[in-house]
C-alpha positions in Angstrom: 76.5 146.6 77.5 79.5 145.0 78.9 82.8 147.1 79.9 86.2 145.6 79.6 89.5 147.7 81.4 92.6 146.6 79.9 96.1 147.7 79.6 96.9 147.1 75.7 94.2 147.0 73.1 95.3 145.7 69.9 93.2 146.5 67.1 93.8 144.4 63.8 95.2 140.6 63.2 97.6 140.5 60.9 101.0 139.9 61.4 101.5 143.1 62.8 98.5 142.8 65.2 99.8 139.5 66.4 103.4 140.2 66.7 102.4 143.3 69.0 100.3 140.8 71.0 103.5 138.5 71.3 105.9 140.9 72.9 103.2 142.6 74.8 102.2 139.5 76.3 106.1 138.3 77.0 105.9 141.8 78.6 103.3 140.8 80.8 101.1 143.4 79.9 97.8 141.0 79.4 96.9 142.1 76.3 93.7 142.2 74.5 93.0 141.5 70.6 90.2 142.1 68.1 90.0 140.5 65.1 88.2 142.7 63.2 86.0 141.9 60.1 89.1 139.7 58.4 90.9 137.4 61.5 94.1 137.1 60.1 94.3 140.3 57.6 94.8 140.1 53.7 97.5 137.3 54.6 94.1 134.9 54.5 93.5 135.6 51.3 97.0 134.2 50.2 98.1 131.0 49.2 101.5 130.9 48.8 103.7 133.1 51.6 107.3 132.5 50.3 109.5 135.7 51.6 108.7 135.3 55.0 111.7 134.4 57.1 111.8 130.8 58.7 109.6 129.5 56.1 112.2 127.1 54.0 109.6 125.6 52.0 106.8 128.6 52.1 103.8 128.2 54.1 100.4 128.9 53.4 99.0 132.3 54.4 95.9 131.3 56.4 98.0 128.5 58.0 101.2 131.1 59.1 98.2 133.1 60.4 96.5 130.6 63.1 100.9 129.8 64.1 101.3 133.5 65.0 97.9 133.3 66.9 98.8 130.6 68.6 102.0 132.0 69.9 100.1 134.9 70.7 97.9 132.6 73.0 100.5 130.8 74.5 101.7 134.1 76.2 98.6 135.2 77.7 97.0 137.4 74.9 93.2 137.2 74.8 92.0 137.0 71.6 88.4 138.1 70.8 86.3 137.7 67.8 85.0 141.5 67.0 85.3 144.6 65.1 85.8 148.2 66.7 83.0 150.5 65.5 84.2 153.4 67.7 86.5 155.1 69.3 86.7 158.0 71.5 90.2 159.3 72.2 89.3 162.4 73.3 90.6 161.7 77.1 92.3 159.1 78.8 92.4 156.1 79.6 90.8 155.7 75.7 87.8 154.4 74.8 86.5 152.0 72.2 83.3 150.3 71.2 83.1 146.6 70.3 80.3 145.4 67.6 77.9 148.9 68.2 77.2 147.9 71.9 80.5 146.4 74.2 82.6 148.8 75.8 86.5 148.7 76.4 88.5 151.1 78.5 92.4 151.0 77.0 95.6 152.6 78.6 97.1 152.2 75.3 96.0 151.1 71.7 97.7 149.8 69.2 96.2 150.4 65.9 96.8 147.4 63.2 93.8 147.1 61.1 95.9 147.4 57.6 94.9 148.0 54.2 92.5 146.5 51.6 93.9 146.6 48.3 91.5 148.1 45.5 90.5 145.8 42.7 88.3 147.0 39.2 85.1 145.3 40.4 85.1 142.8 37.9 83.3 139.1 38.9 86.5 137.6 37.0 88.9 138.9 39.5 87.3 137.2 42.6 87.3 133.9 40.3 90.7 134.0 39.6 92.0 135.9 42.8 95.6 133.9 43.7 94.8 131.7 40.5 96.6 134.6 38.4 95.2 137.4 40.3 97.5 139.6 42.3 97.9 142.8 44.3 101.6 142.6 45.1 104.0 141.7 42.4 106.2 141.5 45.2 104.9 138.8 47.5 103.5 136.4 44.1 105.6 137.7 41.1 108.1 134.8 41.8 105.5 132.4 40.8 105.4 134.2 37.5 108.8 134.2 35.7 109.5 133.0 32.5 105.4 133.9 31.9 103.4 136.7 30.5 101.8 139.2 32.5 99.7 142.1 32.5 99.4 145.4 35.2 96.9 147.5 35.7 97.8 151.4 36.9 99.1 154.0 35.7 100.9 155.1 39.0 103.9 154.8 40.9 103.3 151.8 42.2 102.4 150.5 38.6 105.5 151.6 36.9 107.4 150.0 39.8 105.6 146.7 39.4 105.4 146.2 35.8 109.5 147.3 36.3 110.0 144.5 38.7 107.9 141.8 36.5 109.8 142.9 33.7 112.8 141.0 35.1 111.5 138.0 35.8 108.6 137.7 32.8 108.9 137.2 29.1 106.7 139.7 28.4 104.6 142.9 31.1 101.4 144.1 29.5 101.1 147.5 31.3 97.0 148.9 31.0 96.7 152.7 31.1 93.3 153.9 31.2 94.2 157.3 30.4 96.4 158.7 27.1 99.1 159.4 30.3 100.3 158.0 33.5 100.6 159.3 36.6 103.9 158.5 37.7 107.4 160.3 38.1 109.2 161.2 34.6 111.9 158.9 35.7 109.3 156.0 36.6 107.7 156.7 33.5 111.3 156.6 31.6 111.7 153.4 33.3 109.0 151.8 31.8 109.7 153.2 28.2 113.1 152.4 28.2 112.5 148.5 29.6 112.1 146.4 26.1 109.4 143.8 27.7 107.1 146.1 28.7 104.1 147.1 26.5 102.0 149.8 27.3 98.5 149.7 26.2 97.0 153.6 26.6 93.5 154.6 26.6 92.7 150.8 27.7 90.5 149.0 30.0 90.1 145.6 31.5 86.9 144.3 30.7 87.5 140.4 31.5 89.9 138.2 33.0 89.7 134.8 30.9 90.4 131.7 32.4 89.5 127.9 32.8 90.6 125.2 35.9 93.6 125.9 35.6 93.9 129.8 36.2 94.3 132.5 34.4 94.9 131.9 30.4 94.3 135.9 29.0 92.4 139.2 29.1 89.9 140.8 27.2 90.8 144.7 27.0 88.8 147.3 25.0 90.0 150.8 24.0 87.9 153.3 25.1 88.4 155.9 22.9 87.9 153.3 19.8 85.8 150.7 21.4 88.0 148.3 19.6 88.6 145.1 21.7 91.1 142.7 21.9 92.0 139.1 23.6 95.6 138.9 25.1 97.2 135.7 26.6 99.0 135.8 30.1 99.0 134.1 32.9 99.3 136.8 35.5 97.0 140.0 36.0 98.7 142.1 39.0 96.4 145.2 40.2 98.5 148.1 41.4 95.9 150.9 40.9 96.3 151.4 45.3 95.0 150.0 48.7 93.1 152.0 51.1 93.8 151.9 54.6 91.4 150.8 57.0 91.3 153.5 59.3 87.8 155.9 58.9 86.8 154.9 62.7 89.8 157.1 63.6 89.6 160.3 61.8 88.1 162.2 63.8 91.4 162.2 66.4 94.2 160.6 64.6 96.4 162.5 62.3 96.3 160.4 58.6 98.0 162.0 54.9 95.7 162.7 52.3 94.7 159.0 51.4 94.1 157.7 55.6 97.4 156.5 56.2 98.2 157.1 59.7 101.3 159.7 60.1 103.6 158.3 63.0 106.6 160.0 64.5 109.7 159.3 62.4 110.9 155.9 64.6 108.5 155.3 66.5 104.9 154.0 66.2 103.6 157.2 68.1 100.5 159.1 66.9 99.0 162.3 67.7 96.8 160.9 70.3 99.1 160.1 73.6 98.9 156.4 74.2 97.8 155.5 70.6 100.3 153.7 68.5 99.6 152.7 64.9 101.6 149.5 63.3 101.6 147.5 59.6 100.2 148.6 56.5 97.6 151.2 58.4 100.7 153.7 58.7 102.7 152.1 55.8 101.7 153.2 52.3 105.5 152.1 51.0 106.6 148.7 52.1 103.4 146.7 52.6 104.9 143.3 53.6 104.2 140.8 56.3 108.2 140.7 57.3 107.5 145.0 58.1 104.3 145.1 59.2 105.4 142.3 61.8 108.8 144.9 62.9 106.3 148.0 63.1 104.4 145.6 65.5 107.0 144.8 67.3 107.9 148.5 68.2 104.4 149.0 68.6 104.3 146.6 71.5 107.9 148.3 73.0 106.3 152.1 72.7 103.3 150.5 74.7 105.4 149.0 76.8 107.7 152.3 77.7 104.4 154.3 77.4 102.9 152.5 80.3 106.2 152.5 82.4 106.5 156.3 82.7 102.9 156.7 82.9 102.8 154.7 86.4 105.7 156.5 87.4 104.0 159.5 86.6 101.3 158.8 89.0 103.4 157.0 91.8 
């Protein structure tokens, strides 16, 4: 079992991960990065990135991934291929285990591991995933307007995207599984009162139909009827949640209801003294690249002010 002493861990690779790695390296603070399972977070899975500042022409999401590891590199981060199984932040300096067996003593941790957005399970949406399947009407709705679209959810976050769709998009197909939805009155008003959007109750997805060239349509049933129906679109958005990534730290950091980890109001500072927790791990609202990479930037600067009073502490 090997045993590894650094200064900053940095937990998670997306642009959070690495942006904390930038200014903790500039800070000379020789910090130390795991991957985890996904190198480069749900940013990978992404064509198109077209909202991220400094891009003019977009870039590609795996490709704006290896540039921010690169200029993680080129200040001294270590980068290391490996997912954190453990953690023990009972005492300090903190401890956490590497692939069931490697050891690494941390003065501070910065936790970026993200969220995975949840999908229905159907083979059709891996098929079609960024070929007219979304998660974030946000980040890939642009590519959309002037098309037909449906989302599924009957949240929050469902009324909010079909709203948002509804002004770029002919036409927003909104699939309710329930004879209700979930959301706020006022979201729920929204949606009624928005011309373009059609709600389909008591509905499920039970295909996503498409040929070379993406998505062409759905197949929805009626679950109360069992009467089933083909619709054309081009776009099926999921907004039915993401869960966090954060189970290995439950047992010591502080997370709402769903594992999002609760930070102090701004900062990036947990429960756990030394822990920090940047990016869509501790954001359940924004969920972009351009905010998780400013969480990881104060992420890094907490560290970096954590680490100054605690040598002064013990000079």
């Amino acid at each position: 079992m090997a045993k590894e002493e650094v200064k900053v861990l940095i937990i998670g690779s997306g642009p959070a991960g690495y942006t904390a790695a930038i200014y903790a390296a500039r800070a000379g603070l020789k910090p130390v990065l795991y991957t985890g399972g996904q190198p480069g977070g749900q940013l990978t899975t992404t064509n198109d990135v077209e909202n991220f500042p400094g891009y003019p022409e977009g870039i590609n999401g795996p490709q704006m991934m290896l540039d921010l590891q690169k200029q993680a590199e080129r200040f001294g981060t270590k980068i290391n291929y490996g997912l954190v199984t453990a953690v023990d932040f009972s005492g300090y300096p903190h401890k956490v285990t590497i692939d069931e067996k490697d050891e690494v003593i941390a003065e501070s941790v910065i936790i970026a591991t993200g969220a995975t957005a949840k999908y229905l399970g159907l083979p059709s949406e891996e098929k079609f995933y960024n070929r007219g399947v979304s998660a974030c009407a946000v980040c890939d709705g642009y590519f959309y307007r002037g098309k037909e679209v449906a989302v599924v959810g009957a949240g929050d976050s469902a009324a909010e995207e079909a709203t948002y769709l509804s002004k770029l998009c002919t036409k927003v197909h909104l699939i309710v599984r329930r004879d209700e939805m979930r959301a706020s009155k006022i979201m729920q008003n929204r949606v009624m009162n928005t011309p373009n959007i059609e709600v389909h109750w008591n509905t499920e997805t039970e295909e996503i139909l498409g040929d070379d060239s993406g998505v062409t349509g759905i197949r929805i049933v009626n679950n109360k009827t069992g009467e089933k129906k083909v619709v054309t679109l081009q776009g099926f958005f999921l907004a039915i949640g993401h869960k966090p990534n954060t189970d290995i730290f439950k047992d010591y950091i502080e997370m709402d209801e769903t594992g999002y980890i609760k930070v102090q109001a701004g900062s990036t500072k947990t429960n756990i003294e030394g822990v920090f927790a940047v990016g869509d791990a501790a954001d359940k609202v924004y969920r972009q690249a351009i905010t998780a990479a400013g969480t990881g930037c104060m992420g890094a600067l907490d560290a970096e002010k954590f680490l100054v009073a605690k040598e002064l502490q013990t000079a």
